[in-house]
C-alpha positions as a Python dict, from the first residue, in 0.01 Angstrom:
ca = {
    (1, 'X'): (0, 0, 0),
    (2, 'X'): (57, 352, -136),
    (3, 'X'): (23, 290, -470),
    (4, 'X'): (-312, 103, -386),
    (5, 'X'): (-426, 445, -210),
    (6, 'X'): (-317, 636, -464),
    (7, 'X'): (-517, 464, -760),
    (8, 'X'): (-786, 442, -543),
    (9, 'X'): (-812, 801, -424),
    (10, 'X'): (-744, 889, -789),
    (11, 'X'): (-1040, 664, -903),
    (12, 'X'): (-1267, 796, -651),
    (13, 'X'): (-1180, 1215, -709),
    (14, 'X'): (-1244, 1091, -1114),
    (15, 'X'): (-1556, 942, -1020),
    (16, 'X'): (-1709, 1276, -823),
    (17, 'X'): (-1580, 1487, -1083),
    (18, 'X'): (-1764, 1341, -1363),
    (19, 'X'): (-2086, 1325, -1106),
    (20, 'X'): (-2085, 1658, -1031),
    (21, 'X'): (-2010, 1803, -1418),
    (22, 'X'): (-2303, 1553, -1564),
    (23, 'X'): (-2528, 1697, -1240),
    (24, 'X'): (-2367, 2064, -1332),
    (25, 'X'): (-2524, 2019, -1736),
    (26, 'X'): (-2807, 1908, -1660),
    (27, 'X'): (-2884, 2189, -1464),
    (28, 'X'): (-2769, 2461, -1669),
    (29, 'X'): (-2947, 2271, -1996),
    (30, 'X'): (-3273, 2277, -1752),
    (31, 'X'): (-3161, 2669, -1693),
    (32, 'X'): (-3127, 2744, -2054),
    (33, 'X'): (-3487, 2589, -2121),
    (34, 'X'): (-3629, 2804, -1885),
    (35, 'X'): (-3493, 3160, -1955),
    (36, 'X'): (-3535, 3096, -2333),
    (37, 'X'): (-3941, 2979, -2286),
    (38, 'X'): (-3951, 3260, -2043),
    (39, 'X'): (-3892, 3546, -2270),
    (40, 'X'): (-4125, 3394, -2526),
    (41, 'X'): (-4414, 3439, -2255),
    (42, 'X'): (-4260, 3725, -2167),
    (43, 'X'): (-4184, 3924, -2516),
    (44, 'X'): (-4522, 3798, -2619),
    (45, 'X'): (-4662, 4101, -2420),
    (46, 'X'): (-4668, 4489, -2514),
    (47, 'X'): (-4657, 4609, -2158),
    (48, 'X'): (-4326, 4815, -2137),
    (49, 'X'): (-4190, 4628, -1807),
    (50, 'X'): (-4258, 4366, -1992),
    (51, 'X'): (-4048, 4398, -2249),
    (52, 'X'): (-3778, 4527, -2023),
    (53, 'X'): (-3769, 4183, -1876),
    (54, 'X'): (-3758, 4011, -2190),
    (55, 'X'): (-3447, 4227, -2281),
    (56, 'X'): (-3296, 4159, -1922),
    (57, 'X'): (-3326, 3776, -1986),
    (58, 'X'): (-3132, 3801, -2353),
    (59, 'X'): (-2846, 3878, -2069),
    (60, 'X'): (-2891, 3568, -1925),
    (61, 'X'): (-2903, 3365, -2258),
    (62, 'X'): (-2553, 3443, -2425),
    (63, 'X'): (-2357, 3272, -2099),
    (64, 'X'): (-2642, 2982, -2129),
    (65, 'X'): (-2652, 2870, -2474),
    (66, 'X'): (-2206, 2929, -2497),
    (67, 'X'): (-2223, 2678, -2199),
    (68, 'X'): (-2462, 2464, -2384),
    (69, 'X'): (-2211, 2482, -2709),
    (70, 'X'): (-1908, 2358, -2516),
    (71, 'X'): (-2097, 2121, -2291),
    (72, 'X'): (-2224, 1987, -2689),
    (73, 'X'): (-1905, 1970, -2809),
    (74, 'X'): (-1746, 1827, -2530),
    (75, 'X'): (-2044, 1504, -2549),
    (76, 'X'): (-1950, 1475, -2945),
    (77, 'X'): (-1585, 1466, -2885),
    (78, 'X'): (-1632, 1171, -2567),
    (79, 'X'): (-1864, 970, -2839),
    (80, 'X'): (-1566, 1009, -3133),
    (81, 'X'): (-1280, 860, -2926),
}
């Protein structure tokens, strides 16, 4: 009986987990996108708030495209086992 709870439980937590991380990429993939074709629009300008913003958003890119790097490798090291 315990060990049936167990495994199950176990199954279950494993199940959420991998729910919520493929939810959790997607979103910061769909984040990435965003930022990176908003400072196009944005450095496309020459007005000088403008431009602030577009230098603002490179702060929001370097976290982004590092999580988009390990979330990568992570996809081409489930595919090679």
């Amino acid at each position: 009986m315990i060990s049936t709870v167990t495994t199950t439980t176990v199954t279950t937590v494993t199940t959420a987990t991998i729910a919520v991380s493929a939810g959790l990429s997607f979103l910061a993939i769909i984040t990435l996108l965003v930022v990176l074709i908003s400072k196009e629009v944005v450095s496309a300008d020459q007005r000088p708030a403008l431009k602030t913003l577009s230098r603002a958003l490179n702060i929001a890119v370097l976290p982004l495209l590092t999580g988009f790097a390990l979330i990568a490798a992570i996809k081409v090291l489930q595919v090679l086992q």
